[in-house]
C-alpha positions as CSV (number, residue, x, y, z in Angstrom):
1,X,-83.1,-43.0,23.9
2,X,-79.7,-43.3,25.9
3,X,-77.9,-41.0,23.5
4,X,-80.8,-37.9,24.4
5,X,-81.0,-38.9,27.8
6,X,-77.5,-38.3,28.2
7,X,-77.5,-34.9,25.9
8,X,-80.0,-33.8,28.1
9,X,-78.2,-34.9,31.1
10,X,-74.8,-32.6,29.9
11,X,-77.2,-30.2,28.8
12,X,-78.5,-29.8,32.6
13,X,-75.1,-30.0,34.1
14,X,-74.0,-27.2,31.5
15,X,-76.6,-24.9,32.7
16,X,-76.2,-25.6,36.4
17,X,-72.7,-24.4,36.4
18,X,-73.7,-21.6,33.9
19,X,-75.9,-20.5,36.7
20,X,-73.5,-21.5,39.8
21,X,-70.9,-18.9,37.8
22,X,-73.8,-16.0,37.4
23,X,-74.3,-16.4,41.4
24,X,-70.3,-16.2,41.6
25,X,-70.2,-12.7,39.7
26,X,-72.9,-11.6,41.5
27,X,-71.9,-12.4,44.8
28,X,-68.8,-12.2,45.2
29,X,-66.5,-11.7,41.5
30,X,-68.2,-8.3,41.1
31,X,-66.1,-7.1,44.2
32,X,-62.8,-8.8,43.4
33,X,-61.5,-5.2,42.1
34,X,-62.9,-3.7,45.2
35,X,-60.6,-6.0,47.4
36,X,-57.5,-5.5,45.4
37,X,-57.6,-2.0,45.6
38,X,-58.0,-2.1,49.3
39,X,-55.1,-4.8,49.1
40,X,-53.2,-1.8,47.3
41,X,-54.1,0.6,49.7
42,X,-52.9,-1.4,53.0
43,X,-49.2,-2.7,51.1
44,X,-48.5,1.1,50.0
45,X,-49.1,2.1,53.5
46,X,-46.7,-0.4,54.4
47,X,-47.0,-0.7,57.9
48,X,-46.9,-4.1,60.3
49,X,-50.4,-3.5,61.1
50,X,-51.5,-2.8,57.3
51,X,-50.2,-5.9,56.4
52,X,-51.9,-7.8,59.3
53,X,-55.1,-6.5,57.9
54,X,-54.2,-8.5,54.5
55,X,-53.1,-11.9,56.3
56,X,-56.1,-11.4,58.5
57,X,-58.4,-11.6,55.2
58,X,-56.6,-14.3,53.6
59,X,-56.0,-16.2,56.6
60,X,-59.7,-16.3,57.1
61,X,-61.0,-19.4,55.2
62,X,-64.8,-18.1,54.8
63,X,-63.2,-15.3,52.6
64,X,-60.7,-17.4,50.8
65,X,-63.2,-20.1,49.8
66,X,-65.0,-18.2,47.8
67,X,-62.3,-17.0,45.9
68,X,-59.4,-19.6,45.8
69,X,-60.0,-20.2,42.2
70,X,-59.6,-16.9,41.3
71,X,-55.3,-16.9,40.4
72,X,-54.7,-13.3,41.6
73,X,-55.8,-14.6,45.0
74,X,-54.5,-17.4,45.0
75,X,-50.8,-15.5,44.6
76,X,-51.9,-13.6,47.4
77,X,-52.5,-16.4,49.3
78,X,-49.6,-18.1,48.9
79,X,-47.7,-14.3,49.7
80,X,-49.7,-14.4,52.9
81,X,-48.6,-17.6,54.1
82,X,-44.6,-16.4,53.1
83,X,-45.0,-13.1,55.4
84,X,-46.8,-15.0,57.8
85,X,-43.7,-17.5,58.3
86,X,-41.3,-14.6,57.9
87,X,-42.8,-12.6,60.4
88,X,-43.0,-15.1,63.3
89,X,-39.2,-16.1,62.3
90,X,-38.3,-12.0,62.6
91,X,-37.0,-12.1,58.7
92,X,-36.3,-9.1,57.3
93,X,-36.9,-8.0,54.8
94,X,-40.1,-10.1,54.3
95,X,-41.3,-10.8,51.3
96,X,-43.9,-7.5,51.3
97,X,-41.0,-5.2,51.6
98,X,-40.4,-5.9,47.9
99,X,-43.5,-4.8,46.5
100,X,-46.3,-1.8,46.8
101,X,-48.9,-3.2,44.6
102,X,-50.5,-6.3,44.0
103,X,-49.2,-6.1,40.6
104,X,-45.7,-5.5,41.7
105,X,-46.4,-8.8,43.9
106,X,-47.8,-10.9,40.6
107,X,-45.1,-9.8,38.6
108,X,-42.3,-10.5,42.0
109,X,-43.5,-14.4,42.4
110,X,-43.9,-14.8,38.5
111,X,-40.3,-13.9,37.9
112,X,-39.2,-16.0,40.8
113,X,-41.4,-19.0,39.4
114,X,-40.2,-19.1,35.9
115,X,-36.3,-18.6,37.6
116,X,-36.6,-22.1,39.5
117,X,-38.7,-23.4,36.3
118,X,-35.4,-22.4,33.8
119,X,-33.3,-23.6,36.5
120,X,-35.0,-27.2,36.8
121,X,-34.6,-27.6,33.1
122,X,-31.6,-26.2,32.2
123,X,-33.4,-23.7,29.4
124,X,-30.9,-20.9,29.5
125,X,-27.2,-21.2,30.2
126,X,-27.2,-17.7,32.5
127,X,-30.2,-18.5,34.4
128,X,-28.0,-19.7,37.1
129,X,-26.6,-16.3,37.6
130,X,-29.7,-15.0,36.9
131,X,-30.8,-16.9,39.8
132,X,-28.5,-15.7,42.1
133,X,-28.9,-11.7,41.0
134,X,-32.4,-12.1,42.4
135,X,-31.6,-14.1,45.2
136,X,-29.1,-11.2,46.2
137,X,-31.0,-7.9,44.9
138,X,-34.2,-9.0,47.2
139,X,-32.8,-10.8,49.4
140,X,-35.2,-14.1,49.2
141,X,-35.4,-15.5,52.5
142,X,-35.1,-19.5,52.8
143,X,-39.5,-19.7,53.5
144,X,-39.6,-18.0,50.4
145,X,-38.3,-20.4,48.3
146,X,-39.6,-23.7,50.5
147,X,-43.3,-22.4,50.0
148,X,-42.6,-22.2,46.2
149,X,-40.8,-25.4,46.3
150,X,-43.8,-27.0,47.4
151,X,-46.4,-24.8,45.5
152,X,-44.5,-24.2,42.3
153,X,-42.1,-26.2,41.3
154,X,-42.7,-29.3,38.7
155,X,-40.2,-31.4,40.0
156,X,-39.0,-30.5,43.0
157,X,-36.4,-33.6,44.3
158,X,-34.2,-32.6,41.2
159,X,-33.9,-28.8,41.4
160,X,-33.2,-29.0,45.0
161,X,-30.2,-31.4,44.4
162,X,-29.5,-28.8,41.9
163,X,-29.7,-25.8,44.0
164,X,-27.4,-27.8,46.8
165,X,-24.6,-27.5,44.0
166,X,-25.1,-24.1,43.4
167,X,-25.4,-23.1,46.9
168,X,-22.1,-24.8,47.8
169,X,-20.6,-23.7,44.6
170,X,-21.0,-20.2,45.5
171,X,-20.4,-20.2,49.4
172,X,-23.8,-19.4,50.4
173,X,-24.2,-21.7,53.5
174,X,-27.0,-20.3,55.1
175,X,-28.7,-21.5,51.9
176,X,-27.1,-24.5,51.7
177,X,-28.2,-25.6,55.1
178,X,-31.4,-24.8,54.3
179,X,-32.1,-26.9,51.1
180,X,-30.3,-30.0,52.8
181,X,-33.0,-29.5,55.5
182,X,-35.2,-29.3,52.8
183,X,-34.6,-32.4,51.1
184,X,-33.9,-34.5,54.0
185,X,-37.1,-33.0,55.7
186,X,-39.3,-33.9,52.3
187,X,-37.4,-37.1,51.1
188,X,-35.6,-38.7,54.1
189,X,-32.6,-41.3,53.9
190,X,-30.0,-39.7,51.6
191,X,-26.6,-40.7,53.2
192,X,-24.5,-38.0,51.7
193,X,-27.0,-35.6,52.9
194,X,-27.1,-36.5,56.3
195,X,-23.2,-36.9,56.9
196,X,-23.0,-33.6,55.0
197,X,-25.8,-31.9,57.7
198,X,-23.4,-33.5,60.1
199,X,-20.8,-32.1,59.1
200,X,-22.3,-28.4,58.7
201,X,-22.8,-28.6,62.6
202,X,-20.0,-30.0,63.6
203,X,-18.0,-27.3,62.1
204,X,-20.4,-24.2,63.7
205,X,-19.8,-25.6,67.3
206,X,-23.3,-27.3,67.3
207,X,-21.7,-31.0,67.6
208,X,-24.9,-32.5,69.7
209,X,-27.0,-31.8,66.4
210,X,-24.0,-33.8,64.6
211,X,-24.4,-36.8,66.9
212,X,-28.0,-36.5,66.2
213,X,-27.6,-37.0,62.1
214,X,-25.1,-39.2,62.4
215,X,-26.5,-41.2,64.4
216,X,-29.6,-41.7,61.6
217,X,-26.9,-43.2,59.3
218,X,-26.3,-47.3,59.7
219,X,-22.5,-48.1,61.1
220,X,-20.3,-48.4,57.6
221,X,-18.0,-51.3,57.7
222,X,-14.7,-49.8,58.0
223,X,-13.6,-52.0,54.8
224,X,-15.5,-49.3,52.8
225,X,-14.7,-45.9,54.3
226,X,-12.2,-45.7,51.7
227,X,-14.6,-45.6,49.0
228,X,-17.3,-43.7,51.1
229,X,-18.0,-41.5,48.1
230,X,-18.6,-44.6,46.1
231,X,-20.8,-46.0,48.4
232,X,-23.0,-42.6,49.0
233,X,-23.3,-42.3,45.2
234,X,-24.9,-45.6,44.7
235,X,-26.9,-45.0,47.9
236,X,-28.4,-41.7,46.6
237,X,-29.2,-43.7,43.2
238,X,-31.3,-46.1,45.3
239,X,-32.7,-43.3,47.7
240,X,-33.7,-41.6,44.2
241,X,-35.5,-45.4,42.8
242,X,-37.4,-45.0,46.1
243,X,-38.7,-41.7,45.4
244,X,-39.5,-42.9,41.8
245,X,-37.2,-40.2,40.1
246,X,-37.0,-40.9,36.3
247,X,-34.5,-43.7,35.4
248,X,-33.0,-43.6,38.4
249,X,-33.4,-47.6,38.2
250,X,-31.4,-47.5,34.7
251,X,-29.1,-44.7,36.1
252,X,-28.2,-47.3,39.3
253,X,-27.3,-50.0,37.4
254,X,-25.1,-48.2,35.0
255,X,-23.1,-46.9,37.8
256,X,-22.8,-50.5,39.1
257,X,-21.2,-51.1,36.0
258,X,-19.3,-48.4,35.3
259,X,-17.8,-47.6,39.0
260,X,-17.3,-51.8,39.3
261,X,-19.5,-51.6,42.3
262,X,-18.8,-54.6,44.5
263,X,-21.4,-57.6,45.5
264,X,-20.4,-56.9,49.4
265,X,-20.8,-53.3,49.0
266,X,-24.3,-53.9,47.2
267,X,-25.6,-56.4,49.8
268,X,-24.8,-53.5,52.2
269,X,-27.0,-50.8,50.6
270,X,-29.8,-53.4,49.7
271,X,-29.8,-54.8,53.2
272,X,-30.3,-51.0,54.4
273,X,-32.9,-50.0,52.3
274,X,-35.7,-49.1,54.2
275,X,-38.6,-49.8,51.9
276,X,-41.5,-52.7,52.3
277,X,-42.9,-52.6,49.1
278,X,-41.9,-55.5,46.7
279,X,-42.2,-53.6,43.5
280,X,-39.1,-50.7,44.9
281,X,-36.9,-54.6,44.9
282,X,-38.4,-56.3,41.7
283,X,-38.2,-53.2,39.6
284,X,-34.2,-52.7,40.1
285,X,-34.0,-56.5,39.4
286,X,-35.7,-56.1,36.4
287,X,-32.4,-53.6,35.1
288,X,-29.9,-55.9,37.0
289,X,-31.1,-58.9,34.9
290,X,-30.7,-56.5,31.4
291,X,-27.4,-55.9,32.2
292,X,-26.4,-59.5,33.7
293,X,-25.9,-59.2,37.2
294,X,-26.7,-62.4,38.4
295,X,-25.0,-61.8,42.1
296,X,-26.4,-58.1,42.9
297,X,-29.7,-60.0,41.1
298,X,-29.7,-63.0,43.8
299,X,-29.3,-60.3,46.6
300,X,-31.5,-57.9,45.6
301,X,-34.1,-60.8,45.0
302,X,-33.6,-62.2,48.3
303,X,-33.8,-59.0,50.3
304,X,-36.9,-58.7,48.3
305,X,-38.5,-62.1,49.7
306,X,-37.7,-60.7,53.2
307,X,-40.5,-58.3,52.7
308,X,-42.8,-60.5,50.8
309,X,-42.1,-64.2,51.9
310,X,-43.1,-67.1,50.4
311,X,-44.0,-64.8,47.2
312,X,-44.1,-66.6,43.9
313,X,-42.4,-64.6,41.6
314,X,-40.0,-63.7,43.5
315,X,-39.4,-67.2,44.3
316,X,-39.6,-67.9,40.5
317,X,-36.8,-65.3,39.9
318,X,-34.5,-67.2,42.6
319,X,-35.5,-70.0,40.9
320,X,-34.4,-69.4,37.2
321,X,-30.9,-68.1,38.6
322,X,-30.0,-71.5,40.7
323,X,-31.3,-73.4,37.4
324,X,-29.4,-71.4,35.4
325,X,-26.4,-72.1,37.5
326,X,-27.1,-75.9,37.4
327,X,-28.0,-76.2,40.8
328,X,-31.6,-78.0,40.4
329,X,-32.5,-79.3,43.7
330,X,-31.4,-75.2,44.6
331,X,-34.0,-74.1,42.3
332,X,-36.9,-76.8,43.9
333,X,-36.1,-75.3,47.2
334,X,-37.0,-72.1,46.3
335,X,-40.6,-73.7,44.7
336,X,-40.9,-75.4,47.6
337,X,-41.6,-72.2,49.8
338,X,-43.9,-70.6,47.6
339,X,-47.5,-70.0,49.7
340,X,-49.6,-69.8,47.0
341,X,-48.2,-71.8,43.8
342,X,-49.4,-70.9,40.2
343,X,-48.7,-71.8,36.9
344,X,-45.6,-69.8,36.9
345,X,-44.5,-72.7,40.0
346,X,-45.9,-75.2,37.9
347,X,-44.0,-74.5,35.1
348,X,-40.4,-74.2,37.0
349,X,-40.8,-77.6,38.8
350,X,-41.5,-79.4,35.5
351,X,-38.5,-77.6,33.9
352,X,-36.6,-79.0,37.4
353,X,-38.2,-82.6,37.1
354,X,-36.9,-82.6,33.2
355,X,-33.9,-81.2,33.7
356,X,-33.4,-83.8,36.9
357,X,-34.2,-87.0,34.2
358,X,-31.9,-85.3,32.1
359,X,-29.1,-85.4,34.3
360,X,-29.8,-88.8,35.6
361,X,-29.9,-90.1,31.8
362,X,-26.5,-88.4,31.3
C-alpha cells in the first residue's frame, strides 16, 4: 500500500510539472524567438537609447521571472547588468559595443567564461596569453570581469590571486588595482593585499587612501619588519584557512616547517586572527599536532579557549600537552576550568591522579 501510494504520488507530481511546462510554452516560451529577434533588432541599431530599451526589459523583474531559467536569457541578463554598471561609470567601450547579435553576445561571454575557467586550472600552457589577447582586442572593462567573477567562475579566491600575478607580471595596473579591490572587497584581511593597496596609492599622490589601508593592518613589532614577507606569507596561509581554501591548513603548517617560522612570530598572527569560531583554531591544531608542534600547538590552542572558554576539548588538548611535558598539576588546571566536564575530563584526571601516585611511589 505505501509503495503505490507513493507511485501514485510521483506519478501526480510528474504530471503537474508536465502541465506547469505546457502552460510555460504556451504562455510565454512560444515568444522567446519573438523577443530575441527584437533583442537583435535594438543591438544592430546600436544606439544608447536601443540599448535602454533591452536593459529596460531585463531590468524589469515581471519579464525576467518568467524566463530566468531559460539560459539565453539568463546571458542576457547577466550582459544587462554589465552595461548597466558600465554605463553609469561612462566606460567605453561597454560590453554591447562588441557584439550585434545575441548570438555574437552568447558566443562573446562563452569564450570569456571558458578563458578564466582554463586560467583557474591551468588546462593549457598559452591560455594566459590567450587571456590577455582578449583582454586587449575588446578591451574588457574591470565590471566585466567582477560580474563573471561572481556569476561564473568555480573558484573564485584562487583565480583572482592568480590574475594579481598576471596583472603585475604584465604592468597592467589599472587591472591590478582592480582585482586587489576585488579580493579585499570579497575576502577581507589579507595583509599583503592591503599594504600592497597602500602602496598603489601612495605612489599615485592619493596618500589619505594609504593612511586609510594601512591603518586596517595591526602595528608589526619592529623585530619582524625584516622578515615582513615571511610574516605576510604565513598570514595569507591563515587568511586562506579562514576562507576554507583547499589544504590551506596542510599548506600552513608546511611552510611553518619549511620557512622555520618562529613561535613569537606565530603567537603574533594567531593573536590577530579575527575569527570566533572554534573549529577555524582546532582544525589548524589538528595539522600542527601531525607534524609535532607542540609550542605553535599550545598557542594556537590557547587563543582558541579565548573564544570558546571553559570548552572541554580544548581544555583536553592543553591538557595532554602539559601531561606530556610532565607537568601534572598543569594538566589538572586546565580540567579544572572546564564548564561542562565529560568523559573525555574524566578520563584525563584519572590519567593525572595515576600518573600523580606514580610519581609519589617513585
Amino acid at each position: 500500500m505505501f509503495k503505490e501510494n507513493k507511485y501514485q504520488n510521483t506519478e501526480l507530481e510528474a504530471l503537474q510539472l508536465e502541465r506547469k511546462e505546457q502552460d510555460w510554452q504556451k504562455n510565454y516560451g512560444s515568444k522567446t524567438d519573438d523577443y530575441i529577434a527584437k533583442i537583435d533588432q535594438l543591438l544592430a541599431e546600436g544606439t544608447n537609447e536601443k540599448r535602454m530599451q533591452i536593459k529596460e526589459m531585463f531590468m524589469n523583474q515581471e519579464f525576467f521571472e518568467h524566463y530566468k531559467q531559460v539560459d539565453l536569457f539568463a546571458i542576457i541578463y547577466i550582459v544587462m547588468i554589465i552595461y548597466k554598471l558600465e554605463d553609469n561609470a561612462k566606460i567605453l567601450p561597454t560590453i554591447l559595443d562588441q557584439v550585434n547579435t545575441v548570438e555574437e553576445l552568447r558566443d562573446y561571454m562563452f569564450q570569456l567564461k571558458m578563458i578564466l575557467y582554463r586560467l583557474d586550472f591551468d588546462i593549457d600552457q598559452d591560455t594566459e596569453e590567450e587571456f590577455l589577447r582578449f583582454l586587449k582586442v575588446h578591451m574588457v572593462s574591470p565590471v566585466q570581469l567582477e560580474i563573471m567573477m561572481n556569476t561564473s567562475v568555480m573558484r573564485p579566491l584562487p583565480l583572482a590571486l592568480k590574475l594579481e600575478k598576471i596583472f603585475e607580471k604584465h604592468n597592467l595596473d589599472n587591472y591590478l588595482y582592480f582585482i586587489l579591490e576585488f579580493i579585499n572587497r570579497n575576502w577581507q584581511g589579507n595583509y599583503r593585499i592591503i599594504s600592497k593597496m597602500a602602496d598603489i596609492c601612495r605612489a599615485a599622490g592619493r596618500p589619505e587612501q594609504s593612511i586609510i589601508f594601512l591603518n586596517a593592518l595591526p602595528k608589526i613589532p619592529s623585530s619582524y619588519r625584516a622578515q615582513k614577507g615571511m610574516l605576510f606569507q604565513v598570514q595569507q596561509l591563515l587568511w586562506k584557512v579562514m576562507y576554507q581554501e583547499t589544504d590551506a591548513e596542510k599548506e600552513t603548517v608546511l611552510t611553518l616547517k619549511n620557512e622555520n617560522v618562529s613561535d613569537d612570530m606565530w603567537q603574533f598572527l594567531i593573536e590577530h586572527v579575527n575569527v570566533s569560531e572554534k573549529e577555524y583554531y582546532l582544525g589548524i591544531v589538528n595539522r600542527l599536532l601531525e607534524y609535532k608542534f607542540v609550542e605553535k600547538t599550545e598557542i594556537t590552542l590557547k587563543a582558541a579557549l579565548k573564544i570558546a572558554p571553559g570548552d572541554e576539548l580544548i581544555l583536553c588538548l592543553l591538557a595532554e600537552l602539559a601531561i606530556n611535558e610532565g607537568e601534572v598539576e598543569r594538566a589538572e588546571e586546565y580540567l579544572s576550568l572546564i564548564v561542562e566536564p565529560g568523559e573525555l575530563t574524566v578520563k584525563f584526571q584519572k590519567l593525572c591522579e595515576r600518573l600523580k601516585e606514580k610519581n609519589g611511589d617513585e
